[in-house]
LOZA-130935 format. One line per field, with one value per residue (C-alpha): residue in one letter; z, y, x. Coordinates in Angstrom, 2 decimals. Layout:
<atoms>
type = A,...
pz = Z,...
py = Y,...
px = X,...
</atoms>
This chain:
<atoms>
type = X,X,X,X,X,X,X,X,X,X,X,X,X,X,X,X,X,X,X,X,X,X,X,X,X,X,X,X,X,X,X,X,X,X,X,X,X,X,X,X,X,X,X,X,X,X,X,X,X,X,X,X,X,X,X,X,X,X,X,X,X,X,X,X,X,X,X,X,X,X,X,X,X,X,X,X,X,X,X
pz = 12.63,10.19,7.53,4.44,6.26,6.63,2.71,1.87,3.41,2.07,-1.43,-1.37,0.16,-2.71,-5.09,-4.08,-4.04,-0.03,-0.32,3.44,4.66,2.63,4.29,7.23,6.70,5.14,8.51,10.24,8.25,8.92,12.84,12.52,9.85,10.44,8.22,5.40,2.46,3.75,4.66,1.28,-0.26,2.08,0.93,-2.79,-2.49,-0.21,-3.02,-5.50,-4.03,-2.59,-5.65,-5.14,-1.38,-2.21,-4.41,-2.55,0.21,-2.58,-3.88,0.19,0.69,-2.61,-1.32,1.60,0.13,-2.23,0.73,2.13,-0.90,-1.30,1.45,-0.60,-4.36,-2.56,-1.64,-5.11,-6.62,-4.44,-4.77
py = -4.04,-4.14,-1.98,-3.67,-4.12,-0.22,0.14,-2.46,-0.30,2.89,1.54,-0.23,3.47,5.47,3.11,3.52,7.21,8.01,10.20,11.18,7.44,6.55,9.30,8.13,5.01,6.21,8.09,5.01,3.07,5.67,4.97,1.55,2.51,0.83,2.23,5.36,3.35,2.30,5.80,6.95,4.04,6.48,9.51,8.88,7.49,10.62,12.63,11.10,11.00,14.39,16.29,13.83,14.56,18.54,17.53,15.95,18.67,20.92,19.22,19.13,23.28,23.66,21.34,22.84,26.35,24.72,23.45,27.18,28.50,25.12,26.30,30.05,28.49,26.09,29.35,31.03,28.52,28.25,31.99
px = 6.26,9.26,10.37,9.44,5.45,5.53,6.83,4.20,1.16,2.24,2.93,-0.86,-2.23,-0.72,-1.71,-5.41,-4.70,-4.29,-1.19,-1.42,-1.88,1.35,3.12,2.02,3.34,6.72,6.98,6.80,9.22,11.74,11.32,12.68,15.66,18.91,21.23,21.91,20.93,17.48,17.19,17.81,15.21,12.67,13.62,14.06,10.61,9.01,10.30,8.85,5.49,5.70,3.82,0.59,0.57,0.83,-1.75,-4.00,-3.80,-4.65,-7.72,-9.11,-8.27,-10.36,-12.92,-13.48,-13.77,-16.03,-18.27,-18.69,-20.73,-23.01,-25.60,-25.43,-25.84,-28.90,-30.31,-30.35,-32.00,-34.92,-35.86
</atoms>
Protein backbone atom coordinates (compact mmCIF):
# COMPACT_ATOMS: atom_id res chain seq x y z
CA UNK A 1 0.00 0.00 0.00
CA UNK A 2 1.42 3.55 -0.55
CA UNK A 3 1.36 6.60 1.39
CA UNK A 4 -1.13 8.72 -0.21
CA UNK A 5 -3.77 5.20 -0.08
CA UNK A 6 -3.09 5.22 3.79
CA UNK A 7 -3.80 9.32 3.90
CA UNK A 8 -6.78 8.58 1.67
CA UNK A 9 -8.45 5.97 4.25
CA UNK A 10 -7.79 7.92 7.24
CA UNK A 11 -9.02 11.21 5.75
CA UNK A 12 -12.49 9.21 4.52
CA UNK A 13 -12.53 7.52 8.40
CA UNK A 14 -12.37 10.92 10.12
CA UNK A 15 -14.65 12.34 7.88
CA UNK A 16 -17.33 9.73 8.82
CA UNK A 17 -16.27 10.33 12.38
CA UNK A 18 -13.89 7.08 13.18
CA UNK A 19 -11.09 8.98 14.91
CA UNK A 20 -9.37 5.65 15.98
CA UNK A 21 -9.61 4.07 12.36
CA UNK A 22 -7.88 7.30 11.00
CA UNK A 23 -5.23 6.91 13.50
CA UNK A 24 -4.90 3.71 12.55
CA UNK A 25 -4.36 4.55 9.27
CA UNK A 26 -2.04 7.63 9.96
CA UNK A 27 0.02 4.94 11.84
CA UNK A 28 0.34 3.09 8.85
CA UNK A 29 1.27 5.83 6.56
CA UNK A 30 4.08 6.64 8.80
CA UNK A 31 5.53 2.96 8.23
CA UNK A 32 6.16 3.60 4.64
CA UNK A 33 7.58 7.43 5.14
CA UNK A 34 10.50 8.32 3.04
CA UNK A 35 11.60 11.48 4.07
CA UNK A 36 11.20 14.53 7.02
CA UNK A 37 8.70 16.48 5.12
CA UNK A 38 6.21 13.63 4.58
CA UNK A 39 6.79 12.98 8.09
CA UNK A 40 5.83 16.33 9.10
CA UNK A 41 2.49 16.21 6.54
CA UNK A 42 1.69 13.15 9.35
CA UNK A 43 2.31 14.86 12.20
CA UNK A 44 0.82 18.27 11.46
CA UNK A 45 -2.18 16.27 10.56
CA UNK A 46 -2.12 13.76 13.92
CA UNK A 47 -2.12 17.00 15.68
CA UNK A 48 -4.75 18.36 14.33
CA UNK A 49 -6.98 15.47 14.72
CA UNK A 50 -5.72 14.58 18.07
CA UNK A 51 -8.61 16.53 20.15
CA UNK A 52 -11.45 14.35 18.18
CA UNK A 53 -9.58 11.10 18.97
CA UNK A 54 -9.30 12.27 22.86
CA UNK A 55 -12.72 12.90 22.18
CA UNK A 56 -13.96 10.07 20.96
CA UNK A 57 -12.15 7.97 23.67
CA UNK A 58 -13.97 10.19 25.96
CA UNK A 59 -17.46 9.74 24.69
CA UNK A 60 -16.73 5.51 24.86
CA UNK A 61 -15.28 5.80 28.86
CA UNK A 62 -18.64 7.74 29.47
CA UNK A 63 -20.51 5.20 27.55
CA UNK A 64 -19.42 2.50 29.16
CA UNK A 65 -19.98 3.93 32.66
CA UNK A 66 -23.27 4.80 31.31
CA UNK A 67 -23.94 1.04 30.41
CA UNK A 68 -23.21 -0.08 34.19
CA UNK A 69 -26.29 1.71 35.72
CA UNK A 70 -28.84 0.70 32.69
CA UNK A 71 -29.64 -2.84 34.26
CA UNK A 72 -30.05 -0.65 37.92
CA UNK A 73 -32.39 2.32 36.36
CA UNK A 74 -34.46 -0.91 34.44
CA UNK A 75 -34.88 -2.12 37.88
CA UNK A 76 -36.39 1.04 39.50
CA UNK A 77 -38.84 1.38 37.21
CA UNK A 78 -40.36 -1.94 37.38
CA UNK A 79 -40.90 -1.79 41.21
Amino acid sequence: MTIEYYLQMADEAEQEGAHVASMVNYTYAADVMKNNEEMDLLVETVKKYESNLKKELDRKAVQEWYNKFIPFENDLKIQ
